[in-house]
C-alpha positions in Angstrom: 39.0 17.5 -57.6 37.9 15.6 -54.2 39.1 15.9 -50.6 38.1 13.2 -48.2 40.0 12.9 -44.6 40.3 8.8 -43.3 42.6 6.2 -41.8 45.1 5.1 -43.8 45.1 1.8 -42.9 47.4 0.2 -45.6 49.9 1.5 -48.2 53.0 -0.4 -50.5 54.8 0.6 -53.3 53.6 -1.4 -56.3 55.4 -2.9 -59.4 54.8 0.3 -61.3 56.3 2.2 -58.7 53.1 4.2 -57.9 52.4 4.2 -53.9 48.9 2.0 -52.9 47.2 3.5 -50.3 43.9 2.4 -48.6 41.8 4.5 -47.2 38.6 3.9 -44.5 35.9 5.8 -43.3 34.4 5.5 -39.5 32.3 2.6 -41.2 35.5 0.4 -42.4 34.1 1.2 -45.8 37.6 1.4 -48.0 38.8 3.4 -51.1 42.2 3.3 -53.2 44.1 6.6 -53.5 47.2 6.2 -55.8 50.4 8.6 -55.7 52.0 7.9 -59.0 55.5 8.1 -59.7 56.9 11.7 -60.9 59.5 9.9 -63.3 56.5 8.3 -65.3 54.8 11.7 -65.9 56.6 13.4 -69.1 54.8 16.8 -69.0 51.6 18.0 -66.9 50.3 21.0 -65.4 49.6 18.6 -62.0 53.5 17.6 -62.3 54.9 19.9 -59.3 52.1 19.1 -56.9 52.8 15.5 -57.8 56.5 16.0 -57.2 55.9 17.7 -53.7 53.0 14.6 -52.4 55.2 12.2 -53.6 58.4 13.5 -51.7 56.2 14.5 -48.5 54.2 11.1 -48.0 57.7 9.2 -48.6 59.2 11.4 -45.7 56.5 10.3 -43.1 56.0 6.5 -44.6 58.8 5.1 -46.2 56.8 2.9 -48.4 58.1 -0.6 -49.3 56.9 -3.7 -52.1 55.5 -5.2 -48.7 52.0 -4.3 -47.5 52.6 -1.1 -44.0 49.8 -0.5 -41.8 49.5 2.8 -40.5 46.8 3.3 -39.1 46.8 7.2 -38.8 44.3 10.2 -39.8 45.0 12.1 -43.5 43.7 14.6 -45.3 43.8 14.3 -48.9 43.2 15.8 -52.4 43.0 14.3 -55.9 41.3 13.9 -58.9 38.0 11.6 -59.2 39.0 8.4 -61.5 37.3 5.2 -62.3 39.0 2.4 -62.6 37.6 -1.3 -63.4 37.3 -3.7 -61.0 39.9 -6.0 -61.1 40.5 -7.5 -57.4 42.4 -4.3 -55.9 42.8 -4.0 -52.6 40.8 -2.0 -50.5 38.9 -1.2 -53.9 35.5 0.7 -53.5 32.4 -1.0 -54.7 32.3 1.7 -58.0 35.6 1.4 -58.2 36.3 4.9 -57.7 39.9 6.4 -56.7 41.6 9.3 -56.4 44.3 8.7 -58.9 46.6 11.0 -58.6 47.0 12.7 -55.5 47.6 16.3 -55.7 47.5 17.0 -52.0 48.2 15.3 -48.8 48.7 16.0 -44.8 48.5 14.0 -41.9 45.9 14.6 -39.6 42.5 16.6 -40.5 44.0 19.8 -41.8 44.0 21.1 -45.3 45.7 18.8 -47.9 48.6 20.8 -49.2 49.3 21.0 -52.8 52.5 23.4 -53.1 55.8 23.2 -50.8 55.5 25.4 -47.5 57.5 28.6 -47.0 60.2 27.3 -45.1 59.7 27.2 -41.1 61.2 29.7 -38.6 64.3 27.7 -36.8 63.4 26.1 -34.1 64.3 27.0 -30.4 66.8 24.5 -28.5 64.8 22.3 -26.5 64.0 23.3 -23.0 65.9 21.8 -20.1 63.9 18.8 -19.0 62.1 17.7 -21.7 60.8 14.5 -22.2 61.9 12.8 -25.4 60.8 9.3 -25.8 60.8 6.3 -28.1 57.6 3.8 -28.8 58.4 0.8 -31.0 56.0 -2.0 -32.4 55.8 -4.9 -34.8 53.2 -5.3 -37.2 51.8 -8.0 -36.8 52.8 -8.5 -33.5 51.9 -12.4 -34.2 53.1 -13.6 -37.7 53.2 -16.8 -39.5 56.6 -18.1 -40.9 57.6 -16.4 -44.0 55.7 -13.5 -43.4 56.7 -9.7 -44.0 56.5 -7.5 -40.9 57.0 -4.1 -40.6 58.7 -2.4 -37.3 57.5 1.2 -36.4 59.3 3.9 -34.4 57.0 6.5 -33.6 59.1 9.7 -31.5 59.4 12.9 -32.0 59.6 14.5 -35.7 62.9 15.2 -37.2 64.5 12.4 -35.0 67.3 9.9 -36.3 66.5 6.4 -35.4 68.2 2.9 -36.0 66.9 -0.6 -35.1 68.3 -4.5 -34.7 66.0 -7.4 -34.8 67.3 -10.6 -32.8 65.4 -13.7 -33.4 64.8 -16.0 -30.9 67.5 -18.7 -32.0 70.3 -15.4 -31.9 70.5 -14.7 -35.2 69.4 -11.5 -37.0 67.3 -11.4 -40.1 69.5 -11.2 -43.8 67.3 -8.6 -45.4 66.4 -6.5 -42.1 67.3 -3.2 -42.9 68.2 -1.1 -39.8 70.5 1.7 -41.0 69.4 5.5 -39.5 66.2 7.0 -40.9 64.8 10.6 -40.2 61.6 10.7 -38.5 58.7 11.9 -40.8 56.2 14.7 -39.7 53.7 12.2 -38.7 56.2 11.3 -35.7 57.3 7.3 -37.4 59.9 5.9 -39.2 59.7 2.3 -40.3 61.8 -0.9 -41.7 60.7 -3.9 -43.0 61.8 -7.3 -43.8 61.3 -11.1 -44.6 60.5 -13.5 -41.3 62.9 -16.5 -43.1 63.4 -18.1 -39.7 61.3 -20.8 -37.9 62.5 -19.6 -34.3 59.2 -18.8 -32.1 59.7 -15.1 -32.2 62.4 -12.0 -31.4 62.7 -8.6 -30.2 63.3 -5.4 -31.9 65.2 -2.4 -30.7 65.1 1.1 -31.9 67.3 3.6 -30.9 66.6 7.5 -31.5 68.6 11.1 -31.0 67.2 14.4 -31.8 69.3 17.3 -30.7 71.7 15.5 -28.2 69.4 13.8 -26.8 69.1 10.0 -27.2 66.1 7.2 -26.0 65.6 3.4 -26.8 62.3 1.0 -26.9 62.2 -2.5 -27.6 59.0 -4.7 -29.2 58.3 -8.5 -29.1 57.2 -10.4 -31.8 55.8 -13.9 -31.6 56.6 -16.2 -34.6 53.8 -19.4 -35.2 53.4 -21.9 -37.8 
C-alpha cells in the first residue's frame, strides 16, 4: 500500500468503466492511478473502501468518456501494481500504478479510506458574505470537433447550471447543462462535442447556495 500526493492533471472514464487518472510530480514526471468500478468487483475485503473513493472522487469530478483537466492537488492511497506497457496515458516509465485506489482527498491531507462521521450542521451564512462564481473552458482555444470541458469552481455544496452559445447563436446538441452539486474540491463540470465551425462562444454558469445566487461567464475561441 502506497500514498503519493500530486496534480491531477488529467482523468476520463474509460470503456471499462474504471476512472483514468494522471498524476504528476513537481518535475512533470506522470503516473496512472485507476479507481475501478464497484459493480465489476464480486467479493473483496478492499470492496467498501472502493465503494466510498469511487462515490467521493465522482462527487468533486464528475468524470466523463472525454479527457478533464483538473489541475488540482490530491492525496492518495492504493495498492502497487504493474502493468505492461501498452501506450497509456500518462504511463510511468516501469509501468507502475496504483490500481485500485483505496483512498483519496483533495489537497495534501491524509487519503481517506472509510466514510467520515457525518459533519456538525452548518451555521447559516453570515450577513455579507461573499459568494462568487469562476467559470472557464478547457481549452480555452480548440480545434473543430474537439471535446471541451466547462468548469465552475464556487463554493462547496453549491447548485450550478450552465448554457453555451456559439458564436453563429446556436447552442451545442450534446451540451449538457442541467444543475450539478458542487464537489468538495469547490468545481462542478460539463462537457460536450464542439460540432460547429462558428469562431467561438461563451459559456454561462449560474450558482445558489443557501439563497444566495452569482453568475460568471467564459470565452472560448474556436480555430480550424
Amino acid at each position: 500500500m502506497w500514498q503519493i500526493t500530486g496534480t491531477l492533471v488529467r482523468v476520463k472514464e474509460e470503456q471499462d468503466s474504471d476512472f483514468h487518472l494522471v498524476i504528476a510530480d513537481s518535475g512533470g514526471r506522470t503516473m496512472i492511478l485507476e479507481i475501478p468500478a464497484p459493480a465489476c468487483i464480486s467479493s473483496s475485503p478492499f470492496l467498501p473502501s472502493e465503494k466510498y473513493v469511487r462515490q467521493l472522487f465522482t462527487s468533486d469530478f464528475h468524470p466523463s468518456s472525454s479527457w478533464q483537466r483538473p489541475d488540482v492537488q490530491i492525496t492518495v492511497k492504493g495498492v502497487g501494481y504493474f502493468d505492461y506497457l501498452h501506450g497509456q496515458s500518462g504511463v510511468a516509465p516501469n509501468g507502475i500504478e496504483l490500481h485500485p485506489l483505496l483512498g483519496f482527498s483533495v489537497g495534501g491531507h491524509t487519503a481517506a479510506n472509510t466514510p467520515p462521521s457525518p459533519p456538525a450542521p452548518r451555521p447559516a451564512p453570515i450577513s455579507g458574505g461573499a459568494f462568487t462564481v469562476h467559470a472557464y473552458v478547457v481549452p480555452a482555444t480548440m480545434p473543430y470537433n474537439a471535446y471541451p470541458a466547462l468548469y465552475a469552481k464556487t463554493t462547496p455544496g453549491a447548485a450550478c447550471s450552465a448554457s453555451v452559445v456559439y458564436s453563429t447563436g446556436r447552442s451545442p446538441a450534446s451540451f449538457d447543462g442541467s444543475s450539478r452539486t458542487v464537489g468538495n474540491a469547490g468545481l462542478v463540470n460539463w462537457t460536450w462535442h464542439e460540432e460547429t465551425s462558428g469562431s467561438g462562444g461563451t459559456a454561462k454558469v449560474a450558482c445558489s447556495y443557501r439563497g444566495r445566487t452569482a453568475s460568471a461567464t467564459a470565452a472560448f475561441t474556436v480555430i480550424g
